[in-house]
Backbone as XML, in Angstrom:
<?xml version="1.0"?>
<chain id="A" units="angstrom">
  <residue number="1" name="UNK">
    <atom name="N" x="-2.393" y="-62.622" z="3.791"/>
    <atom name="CA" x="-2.132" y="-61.670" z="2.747"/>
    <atom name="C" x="-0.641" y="-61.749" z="2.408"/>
  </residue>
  <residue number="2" name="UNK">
    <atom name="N" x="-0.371" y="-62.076" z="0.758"/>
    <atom name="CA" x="0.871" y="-62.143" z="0.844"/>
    <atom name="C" x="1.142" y="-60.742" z="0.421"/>
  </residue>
  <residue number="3" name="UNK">
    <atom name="N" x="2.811" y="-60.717" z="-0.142"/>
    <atom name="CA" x="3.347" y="-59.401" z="-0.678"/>
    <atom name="C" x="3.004" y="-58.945" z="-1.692"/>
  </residue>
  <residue number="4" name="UNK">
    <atom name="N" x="2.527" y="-59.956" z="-2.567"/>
    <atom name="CA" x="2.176" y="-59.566" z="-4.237"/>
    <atom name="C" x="0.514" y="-59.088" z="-3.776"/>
  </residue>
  <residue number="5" name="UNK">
    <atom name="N" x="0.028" y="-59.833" z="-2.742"/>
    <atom name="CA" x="-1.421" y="-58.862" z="-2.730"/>
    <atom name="C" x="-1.434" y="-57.499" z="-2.342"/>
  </residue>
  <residue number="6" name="UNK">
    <atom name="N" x="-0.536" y="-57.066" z="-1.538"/>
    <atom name="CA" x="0.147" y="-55.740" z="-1.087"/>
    <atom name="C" x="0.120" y="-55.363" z="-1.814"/>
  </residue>
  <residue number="7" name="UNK">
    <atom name="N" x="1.251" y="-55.381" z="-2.649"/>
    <atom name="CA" x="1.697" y="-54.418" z="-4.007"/>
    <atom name="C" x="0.468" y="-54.628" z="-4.844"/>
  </residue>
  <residue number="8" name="UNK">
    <atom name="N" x="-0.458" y="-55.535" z="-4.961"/>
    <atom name="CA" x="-1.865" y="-54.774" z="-6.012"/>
    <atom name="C" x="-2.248" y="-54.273" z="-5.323"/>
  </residue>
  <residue number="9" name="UNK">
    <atom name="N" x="-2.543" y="-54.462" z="-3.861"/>
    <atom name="CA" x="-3.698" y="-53.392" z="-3.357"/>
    <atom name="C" x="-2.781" y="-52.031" z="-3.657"/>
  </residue>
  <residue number="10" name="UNK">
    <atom name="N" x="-2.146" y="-51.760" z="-3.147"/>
    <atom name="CA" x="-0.858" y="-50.665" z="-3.490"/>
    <atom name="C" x="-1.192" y="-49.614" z="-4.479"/>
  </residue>
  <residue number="11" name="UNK">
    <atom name="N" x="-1.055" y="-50.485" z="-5.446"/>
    <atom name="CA" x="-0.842" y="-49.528" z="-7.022"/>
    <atom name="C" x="-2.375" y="-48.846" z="-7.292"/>
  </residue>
  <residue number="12" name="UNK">
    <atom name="N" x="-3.602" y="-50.505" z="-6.946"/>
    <atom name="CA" x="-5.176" y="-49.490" z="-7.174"/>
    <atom name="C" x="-5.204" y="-48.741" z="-6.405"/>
  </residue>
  <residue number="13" name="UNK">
    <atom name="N" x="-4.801" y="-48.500" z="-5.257"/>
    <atom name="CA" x="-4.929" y="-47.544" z="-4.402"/>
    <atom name="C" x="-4.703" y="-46.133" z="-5.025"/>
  </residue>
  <residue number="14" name="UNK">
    <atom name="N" x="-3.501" y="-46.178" z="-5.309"/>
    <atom name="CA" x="-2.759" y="-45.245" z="-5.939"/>
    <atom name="C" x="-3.307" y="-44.879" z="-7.308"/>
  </residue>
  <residue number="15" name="UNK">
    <atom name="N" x="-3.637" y="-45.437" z="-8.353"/>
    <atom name="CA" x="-4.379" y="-44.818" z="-9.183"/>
    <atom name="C" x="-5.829" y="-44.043" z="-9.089"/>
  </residue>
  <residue number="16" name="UNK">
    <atom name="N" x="-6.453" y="-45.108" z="-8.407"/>
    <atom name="CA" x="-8.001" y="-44.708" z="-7.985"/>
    <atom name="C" x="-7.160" y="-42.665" z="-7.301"/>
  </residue>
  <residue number="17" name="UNK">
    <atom name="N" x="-6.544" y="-42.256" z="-6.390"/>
    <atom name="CA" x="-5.821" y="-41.768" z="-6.148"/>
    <atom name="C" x="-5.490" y="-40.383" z="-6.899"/>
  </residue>
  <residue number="18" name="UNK">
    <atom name="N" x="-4.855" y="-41.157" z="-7.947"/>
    <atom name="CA" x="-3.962" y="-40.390" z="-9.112"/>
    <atom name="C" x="-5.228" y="-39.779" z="-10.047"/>
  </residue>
  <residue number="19" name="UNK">
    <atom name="N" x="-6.124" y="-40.847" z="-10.354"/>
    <atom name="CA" x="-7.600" y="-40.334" z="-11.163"/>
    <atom name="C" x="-8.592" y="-39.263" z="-10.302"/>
  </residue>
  <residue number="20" name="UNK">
    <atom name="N" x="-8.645" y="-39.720" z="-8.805"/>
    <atom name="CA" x="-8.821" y="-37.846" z="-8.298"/>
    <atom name="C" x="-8.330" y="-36.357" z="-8.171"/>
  </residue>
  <residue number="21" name="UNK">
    <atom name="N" x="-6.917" y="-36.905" z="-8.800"/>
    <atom name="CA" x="-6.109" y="-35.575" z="-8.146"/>
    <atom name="C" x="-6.204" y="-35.179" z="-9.511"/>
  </residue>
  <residue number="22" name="UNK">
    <atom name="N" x="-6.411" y="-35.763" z="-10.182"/>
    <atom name="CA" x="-5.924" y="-35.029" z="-11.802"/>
    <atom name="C" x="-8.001" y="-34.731" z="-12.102"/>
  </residue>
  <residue number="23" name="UNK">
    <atom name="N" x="-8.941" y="-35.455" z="-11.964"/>
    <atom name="CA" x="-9.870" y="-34.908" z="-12.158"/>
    <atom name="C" x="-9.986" y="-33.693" z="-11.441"/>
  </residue>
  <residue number="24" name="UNK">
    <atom name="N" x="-9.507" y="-33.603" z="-10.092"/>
    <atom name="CA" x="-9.761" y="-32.265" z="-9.389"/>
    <atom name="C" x="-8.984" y="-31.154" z="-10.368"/>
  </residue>
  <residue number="25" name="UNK">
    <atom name="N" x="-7.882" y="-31.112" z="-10.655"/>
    <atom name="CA" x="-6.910" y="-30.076" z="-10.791"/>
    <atom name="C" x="-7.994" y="-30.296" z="-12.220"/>
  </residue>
  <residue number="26" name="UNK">
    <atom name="N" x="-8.665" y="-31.105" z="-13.714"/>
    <atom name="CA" x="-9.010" y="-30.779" z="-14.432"/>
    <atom name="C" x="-10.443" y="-30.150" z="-14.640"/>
  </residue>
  <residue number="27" name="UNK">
    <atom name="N" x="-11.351" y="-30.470" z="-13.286"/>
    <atom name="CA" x="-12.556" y="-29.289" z="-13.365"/>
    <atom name="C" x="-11.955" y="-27.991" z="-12.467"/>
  </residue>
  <residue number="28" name="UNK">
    <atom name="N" x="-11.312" y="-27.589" z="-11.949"/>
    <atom name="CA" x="-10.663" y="-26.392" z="-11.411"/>
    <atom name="C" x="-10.031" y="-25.719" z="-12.683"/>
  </residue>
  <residue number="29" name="UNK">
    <atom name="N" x="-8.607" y="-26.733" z="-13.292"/>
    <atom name="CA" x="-8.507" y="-25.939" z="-14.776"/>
    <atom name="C" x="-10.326" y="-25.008" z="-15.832"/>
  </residue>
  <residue number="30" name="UNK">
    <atom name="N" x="-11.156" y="-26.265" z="-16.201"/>
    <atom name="CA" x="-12.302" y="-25.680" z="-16.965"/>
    <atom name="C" x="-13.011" y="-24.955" z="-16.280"/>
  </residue>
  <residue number="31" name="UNK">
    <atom name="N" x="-13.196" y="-24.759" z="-14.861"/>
    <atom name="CA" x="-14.141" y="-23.586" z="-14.350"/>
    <atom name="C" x="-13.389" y="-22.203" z="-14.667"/>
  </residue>
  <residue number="32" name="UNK">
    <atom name="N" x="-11.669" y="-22.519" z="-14.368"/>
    <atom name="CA" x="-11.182" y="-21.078" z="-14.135"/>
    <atom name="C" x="-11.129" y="-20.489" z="-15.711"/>
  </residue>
  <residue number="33" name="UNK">
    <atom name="N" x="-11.048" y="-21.619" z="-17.098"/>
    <atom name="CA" x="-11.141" y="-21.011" z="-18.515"/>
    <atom name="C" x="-12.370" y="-20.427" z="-18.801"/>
  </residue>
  <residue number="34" name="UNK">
    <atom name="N" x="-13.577" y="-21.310" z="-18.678"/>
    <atom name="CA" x="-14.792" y="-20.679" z="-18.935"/>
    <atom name="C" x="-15.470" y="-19.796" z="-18.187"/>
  </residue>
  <residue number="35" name="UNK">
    <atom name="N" x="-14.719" y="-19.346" z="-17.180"/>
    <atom name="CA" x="-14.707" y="-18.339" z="-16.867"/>
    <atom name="C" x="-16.142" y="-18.266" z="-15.589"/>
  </residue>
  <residue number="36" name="UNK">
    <atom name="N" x="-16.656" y="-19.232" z="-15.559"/>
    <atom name="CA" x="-17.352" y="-19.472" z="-14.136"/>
    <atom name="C" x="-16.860" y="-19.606" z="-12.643"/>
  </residue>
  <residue number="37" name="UNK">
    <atom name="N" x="-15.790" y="-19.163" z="-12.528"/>
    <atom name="CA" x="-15.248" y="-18.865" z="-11.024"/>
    <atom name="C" x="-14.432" y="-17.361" z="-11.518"/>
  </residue>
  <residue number="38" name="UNK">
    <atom name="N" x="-15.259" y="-16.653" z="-12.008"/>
    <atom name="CA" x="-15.027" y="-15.435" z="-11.674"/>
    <atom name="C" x="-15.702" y="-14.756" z="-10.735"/>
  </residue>
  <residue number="39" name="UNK">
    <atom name="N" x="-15.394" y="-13.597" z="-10.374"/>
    <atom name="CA" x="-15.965" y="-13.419" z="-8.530"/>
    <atom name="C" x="-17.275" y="-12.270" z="-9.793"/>
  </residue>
  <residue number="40" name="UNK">
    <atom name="N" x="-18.529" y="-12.437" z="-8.568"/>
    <atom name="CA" x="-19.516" y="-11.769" z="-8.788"/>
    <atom name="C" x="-19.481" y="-10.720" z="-8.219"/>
  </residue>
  <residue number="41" name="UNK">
    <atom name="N" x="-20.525" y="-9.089" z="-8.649"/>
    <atom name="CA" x="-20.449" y="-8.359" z="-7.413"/>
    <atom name="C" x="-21.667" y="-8.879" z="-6.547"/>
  </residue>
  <residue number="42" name="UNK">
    <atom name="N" x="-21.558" y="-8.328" z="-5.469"/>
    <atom name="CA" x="-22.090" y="-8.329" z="-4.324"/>
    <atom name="C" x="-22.649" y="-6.892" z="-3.565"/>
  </residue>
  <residue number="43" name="UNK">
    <atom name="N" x="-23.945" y="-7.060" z="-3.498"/>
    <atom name="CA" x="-24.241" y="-5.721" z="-3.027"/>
    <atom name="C" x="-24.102" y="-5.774" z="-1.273"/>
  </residue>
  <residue number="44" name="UNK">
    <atom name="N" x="-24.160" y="-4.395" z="-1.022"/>
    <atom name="CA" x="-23.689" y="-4.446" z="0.767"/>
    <atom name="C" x="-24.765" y="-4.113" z="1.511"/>
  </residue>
  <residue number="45" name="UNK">
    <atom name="N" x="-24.948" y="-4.333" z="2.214"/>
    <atom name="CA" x="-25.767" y="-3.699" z="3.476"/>
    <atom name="C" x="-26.656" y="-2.523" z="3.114"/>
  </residue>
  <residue number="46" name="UNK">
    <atom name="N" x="-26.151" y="-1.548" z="2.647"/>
    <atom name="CA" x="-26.162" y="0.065" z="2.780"/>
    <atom name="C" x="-27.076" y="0.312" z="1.558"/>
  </residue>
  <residue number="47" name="UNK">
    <atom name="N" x="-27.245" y="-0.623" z="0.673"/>
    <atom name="CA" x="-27.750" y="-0.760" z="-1.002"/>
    <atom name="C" x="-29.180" y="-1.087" z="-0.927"/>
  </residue>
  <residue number="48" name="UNK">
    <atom name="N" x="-29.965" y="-0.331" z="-1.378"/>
    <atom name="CA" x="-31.588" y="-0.534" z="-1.432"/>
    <atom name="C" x="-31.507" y="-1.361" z="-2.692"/>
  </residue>
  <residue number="49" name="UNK">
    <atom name="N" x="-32.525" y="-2.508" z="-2.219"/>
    <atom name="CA" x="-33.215" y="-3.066" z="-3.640"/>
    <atom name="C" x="-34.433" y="-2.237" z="-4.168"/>
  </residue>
  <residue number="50" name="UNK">
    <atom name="N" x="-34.757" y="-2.348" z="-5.560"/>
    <atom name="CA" x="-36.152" y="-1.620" z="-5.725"/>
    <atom name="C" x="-37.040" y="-2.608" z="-4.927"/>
  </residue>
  <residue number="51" name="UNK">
    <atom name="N" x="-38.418" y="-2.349" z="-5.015"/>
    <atom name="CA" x="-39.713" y="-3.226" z="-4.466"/>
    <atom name="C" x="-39.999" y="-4.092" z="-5.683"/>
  </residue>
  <residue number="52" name="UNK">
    <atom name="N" x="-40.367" y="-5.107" z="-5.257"/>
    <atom name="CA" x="-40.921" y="-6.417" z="-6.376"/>
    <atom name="C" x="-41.891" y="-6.894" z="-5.645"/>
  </residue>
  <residue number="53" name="UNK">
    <atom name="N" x="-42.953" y="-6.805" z="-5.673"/>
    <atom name="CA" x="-43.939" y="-7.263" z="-5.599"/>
    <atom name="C" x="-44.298" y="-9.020" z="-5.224"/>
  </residue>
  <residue number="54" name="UNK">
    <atom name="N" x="-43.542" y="-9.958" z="-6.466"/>
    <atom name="CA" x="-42.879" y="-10.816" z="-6.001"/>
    <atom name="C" x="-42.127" y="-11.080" z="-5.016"/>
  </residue>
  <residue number="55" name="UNK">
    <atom name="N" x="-41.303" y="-10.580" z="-4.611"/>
    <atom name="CA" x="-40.217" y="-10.656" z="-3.440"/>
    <atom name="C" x="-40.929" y="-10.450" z="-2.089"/>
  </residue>
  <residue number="56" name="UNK">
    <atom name="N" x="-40.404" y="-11.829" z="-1.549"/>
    <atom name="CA" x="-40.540" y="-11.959" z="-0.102"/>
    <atom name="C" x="-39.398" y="-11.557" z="0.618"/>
  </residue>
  <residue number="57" name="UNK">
    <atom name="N" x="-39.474" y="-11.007" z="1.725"/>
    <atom name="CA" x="-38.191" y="-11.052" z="2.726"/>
    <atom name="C" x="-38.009" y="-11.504" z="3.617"/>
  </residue>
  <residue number="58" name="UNK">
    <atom name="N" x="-37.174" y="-12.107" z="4.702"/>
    <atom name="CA" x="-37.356" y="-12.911" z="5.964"/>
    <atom name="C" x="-35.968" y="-12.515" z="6.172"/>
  </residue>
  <residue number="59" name="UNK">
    <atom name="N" x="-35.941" y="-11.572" z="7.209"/>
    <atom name="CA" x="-34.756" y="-11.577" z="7.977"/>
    <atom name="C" x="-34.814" y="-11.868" z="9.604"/>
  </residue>
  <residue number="60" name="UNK">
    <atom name="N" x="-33.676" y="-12.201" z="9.623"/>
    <atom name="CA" x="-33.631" y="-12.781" z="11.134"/>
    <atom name="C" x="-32.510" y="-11.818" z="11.756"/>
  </residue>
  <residue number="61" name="UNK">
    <atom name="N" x="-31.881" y="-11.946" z="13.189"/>
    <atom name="CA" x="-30.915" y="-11.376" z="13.837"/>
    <atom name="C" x="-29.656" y="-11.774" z="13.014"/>
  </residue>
  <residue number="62" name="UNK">
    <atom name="N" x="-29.189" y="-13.004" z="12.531"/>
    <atom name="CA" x="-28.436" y="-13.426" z="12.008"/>
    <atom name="C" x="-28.388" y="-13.963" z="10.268"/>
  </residue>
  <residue number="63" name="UNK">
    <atom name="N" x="-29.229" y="-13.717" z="9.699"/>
    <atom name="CA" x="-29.648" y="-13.768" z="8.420"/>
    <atom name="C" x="-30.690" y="-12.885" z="7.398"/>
  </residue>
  <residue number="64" name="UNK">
    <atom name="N" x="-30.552" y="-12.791" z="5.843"/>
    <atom name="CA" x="-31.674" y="-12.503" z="5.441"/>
    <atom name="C" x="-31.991" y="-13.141" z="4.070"/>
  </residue>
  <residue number="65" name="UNK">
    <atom name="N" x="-32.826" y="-13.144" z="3.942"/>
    <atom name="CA" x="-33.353" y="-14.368" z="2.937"/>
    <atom name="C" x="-34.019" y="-13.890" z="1.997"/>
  </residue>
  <residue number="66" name="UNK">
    <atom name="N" x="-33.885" y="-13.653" z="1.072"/>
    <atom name="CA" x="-34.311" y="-13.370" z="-0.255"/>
    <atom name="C" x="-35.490" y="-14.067" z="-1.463"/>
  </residue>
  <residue number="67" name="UNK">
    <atom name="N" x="-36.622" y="-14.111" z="-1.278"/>
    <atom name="CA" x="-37.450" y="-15.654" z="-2.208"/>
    <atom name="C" x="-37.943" y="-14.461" z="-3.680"/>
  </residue>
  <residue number="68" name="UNK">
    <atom name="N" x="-37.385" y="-14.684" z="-4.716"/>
    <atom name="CA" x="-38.066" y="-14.272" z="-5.562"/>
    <atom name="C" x="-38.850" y="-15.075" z="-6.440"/>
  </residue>
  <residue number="69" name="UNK">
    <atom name="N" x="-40.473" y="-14.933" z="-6.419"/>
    <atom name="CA" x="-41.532" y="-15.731" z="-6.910"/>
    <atom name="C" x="-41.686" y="-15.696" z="-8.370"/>
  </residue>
  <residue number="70" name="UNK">
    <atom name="N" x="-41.938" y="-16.394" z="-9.422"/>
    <atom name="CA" x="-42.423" y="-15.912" z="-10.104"/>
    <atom name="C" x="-43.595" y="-15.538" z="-10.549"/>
  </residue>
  <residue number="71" name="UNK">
    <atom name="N" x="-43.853" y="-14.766" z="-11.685"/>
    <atom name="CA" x="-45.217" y="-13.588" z="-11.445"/>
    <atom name="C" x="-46.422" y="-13.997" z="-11.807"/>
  </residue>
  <residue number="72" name="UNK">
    <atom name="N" x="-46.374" y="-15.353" z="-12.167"/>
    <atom name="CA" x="-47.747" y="-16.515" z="-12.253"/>
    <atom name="C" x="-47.222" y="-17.801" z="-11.369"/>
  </residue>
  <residue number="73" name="UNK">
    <atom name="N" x="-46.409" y="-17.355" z="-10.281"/>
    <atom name="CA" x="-47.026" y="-18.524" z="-9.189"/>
    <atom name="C" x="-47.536" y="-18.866" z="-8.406"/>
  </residue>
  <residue number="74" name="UNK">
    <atom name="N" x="-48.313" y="-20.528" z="-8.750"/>
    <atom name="CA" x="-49.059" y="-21.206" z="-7.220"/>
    <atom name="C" x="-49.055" y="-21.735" z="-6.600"/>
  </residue>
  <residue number="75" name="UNK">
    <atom name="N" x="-48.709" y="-21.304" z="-5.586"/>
    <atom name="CA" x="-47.932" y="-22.512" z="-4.355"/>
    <atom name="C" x="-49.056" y="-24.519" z="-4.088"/>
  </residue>
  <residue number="76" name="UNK">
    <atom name="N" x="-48.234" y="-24.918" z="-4.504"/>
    <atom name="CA" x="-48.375" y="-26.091" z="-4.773"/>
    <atom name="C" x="-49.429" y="-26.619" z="-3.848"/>
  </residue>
  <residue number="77" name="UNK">
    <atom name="N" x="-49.692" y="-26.300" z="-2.544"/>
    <atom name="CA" x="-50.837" y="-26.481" z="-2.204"/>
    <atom name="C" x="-51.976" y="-25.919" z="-2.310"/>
  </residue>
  <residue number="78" name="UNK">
    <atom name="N" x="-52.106" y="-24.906" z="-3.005"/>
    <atom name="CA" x="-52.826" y="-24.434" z="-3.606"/>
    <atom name="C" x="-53.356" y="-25.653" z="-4.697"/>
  </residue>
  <residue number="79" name="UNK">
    <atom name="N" x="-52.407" y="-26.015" z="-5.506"/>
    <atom name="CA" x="-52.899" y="-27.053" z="-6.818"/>
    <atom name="C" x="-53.486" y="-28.130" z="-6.228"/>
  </residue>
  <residue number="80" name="UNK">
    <atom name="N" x="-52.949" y="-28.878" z="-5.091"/>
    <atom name="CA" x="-53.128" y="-29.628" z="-4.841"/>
    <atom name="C" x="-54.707" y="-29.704" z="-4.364"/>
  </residue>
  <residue number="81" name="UNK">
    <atom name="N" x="-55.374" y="-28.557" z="-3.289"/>
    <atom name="CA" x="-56.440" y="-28.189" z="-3.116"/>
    <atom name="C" x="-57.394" y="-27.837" z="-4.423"/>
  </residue>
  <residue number="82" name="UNK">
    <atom name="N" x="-57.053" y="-27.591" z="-5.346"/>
    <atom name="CA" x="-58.029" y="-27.428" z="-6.433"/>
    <atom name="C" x="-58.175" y="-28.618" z="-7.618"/>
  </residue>
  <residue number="83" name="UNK">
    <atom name="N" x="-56.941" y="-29.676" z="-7.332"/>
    <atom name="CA" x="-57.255" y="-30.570" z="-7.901"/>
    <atom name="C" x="-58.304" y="-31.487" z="-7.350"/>
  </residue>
  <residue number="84" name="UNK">
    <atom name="N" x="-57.878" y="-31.401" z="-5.859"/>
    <atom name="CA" x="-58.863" y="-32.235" z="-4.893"/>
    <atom name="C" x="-60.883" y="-32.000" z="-4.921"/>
  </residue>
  <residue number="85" name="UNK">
    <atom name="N" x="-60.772" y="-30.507" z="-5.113"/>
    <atom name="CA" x="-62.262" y="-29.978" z="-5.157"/>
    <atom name="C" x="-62.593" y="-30.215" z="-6.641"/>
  </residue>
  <residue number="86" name="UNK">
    <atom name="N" x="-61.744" y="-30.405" z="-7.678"/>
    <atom name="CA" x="-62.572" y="-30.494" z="-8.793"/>
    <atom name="C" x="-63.222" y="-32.133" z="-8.706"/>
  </residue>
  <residue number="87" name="UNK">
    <atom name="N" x="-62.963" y="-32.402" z="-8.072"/>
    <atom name="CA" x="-63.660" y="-34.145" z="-8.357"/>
    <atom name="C" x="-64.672" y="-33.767" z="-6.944"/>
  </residue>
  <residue number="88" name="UNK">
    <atom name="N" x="-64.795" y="-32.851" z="-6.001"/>
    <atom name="CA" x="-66.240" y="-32.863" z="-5.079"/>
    <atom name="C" x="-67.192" y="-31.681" z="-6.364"/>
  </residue>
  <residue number="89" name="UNK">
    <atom name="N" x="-66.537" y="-31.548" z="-7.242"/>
    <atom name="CA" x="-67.841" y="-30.093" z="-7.944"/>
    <atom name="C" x="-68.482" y="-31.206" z="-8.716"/>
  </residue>
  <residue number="90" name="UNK">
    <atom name="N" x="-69.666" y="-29.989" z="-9.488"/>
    <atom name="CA" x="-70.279" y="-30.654" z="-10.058"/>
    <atom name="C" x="-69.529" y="-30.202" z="-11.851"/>
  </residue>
  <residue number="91" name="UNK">
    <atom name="N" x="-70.252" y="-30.978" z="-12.708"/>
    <atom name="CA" x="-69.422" y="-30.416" z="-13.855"/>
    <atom name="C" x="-69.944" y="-29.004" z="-14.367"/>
  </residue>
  <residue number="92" name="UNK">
    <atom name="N" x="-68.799" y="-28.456" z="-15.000"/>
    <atom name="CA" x="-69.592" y="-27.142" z="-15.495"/>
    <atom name="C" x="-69.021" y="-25.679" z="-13.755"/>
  </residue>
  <residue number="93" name="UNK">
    <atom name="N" x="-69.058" y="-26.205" z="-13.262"/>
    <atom name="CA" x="-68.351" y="-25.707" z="-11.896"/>
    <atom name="C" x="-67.275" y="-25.274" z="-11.690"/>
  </residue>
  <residue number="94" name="UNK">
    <atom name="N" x="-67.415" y="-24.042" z="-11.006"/>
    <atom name="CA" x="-65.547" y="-23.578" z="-11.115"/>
    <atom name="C" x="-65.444" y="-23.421" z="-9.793"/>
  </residue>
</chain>
C-alpha cells in the first residue's frame, strides 16, 4: 500500500463520514420542524381507561401490554381454517 492509496482511502473515508453526520443532523433538523418529535402526553398509573370491548390486556410483574383489535377482526387462523374447510364442504355449504 502506497501513500497515495492512503490518502484515497483517507478522504472516502471521510466523506462517506461527512454524508452521515450531515444526514443525521438533517433528519433531526425535519423531525424537530414538522413537528414529530414533539413529546406526547402520557397517561400514569393512577388513570382509568374506559372498557373497549376490543381491548385485550396482559400485564405482567414487570409490564403491561395494551392490544387494541379492530371491531371486525379475524385472527388469521381463523381464515386460514375456513379457507381450508371450504374445499372439504360440499357446494352450497356454509
Amino acid at each position: 500500500m502506497t501513500l497515495k492509496d492512503i490518502v484515497k482511502w483517507n478522504t472516502r473515508v471521510s466523506a462517506v463520514y461527512a454524508i452521515g453526520i450531515w444526514t443525521l443532523l438533517g433528519s433531526y433538523a425535519f423531525v424537530k420542524y414538522t413537528g414529530l418529535y414533539d413529546d406526547k402526553t402520557v397517561k400514569t398509573e393512577g388513570e382509568e381507561m374506559e372498557p373497549n370491548p376490543n381491548q385485550m390486556v396482559h400485564q405482567t410483574a414487570h409490564s403491561k401490554t395494551v392490544i387494541v383489535y379492530k371491531s371486525d377482526f379475524i385472527p388469521y387462523t381463523t381464515r386460514v381454517y375456513n379457507f381450508i374447510q371450504s374445499f372439504s364442504s360440499q357446494p352450497g355449504d356454509k
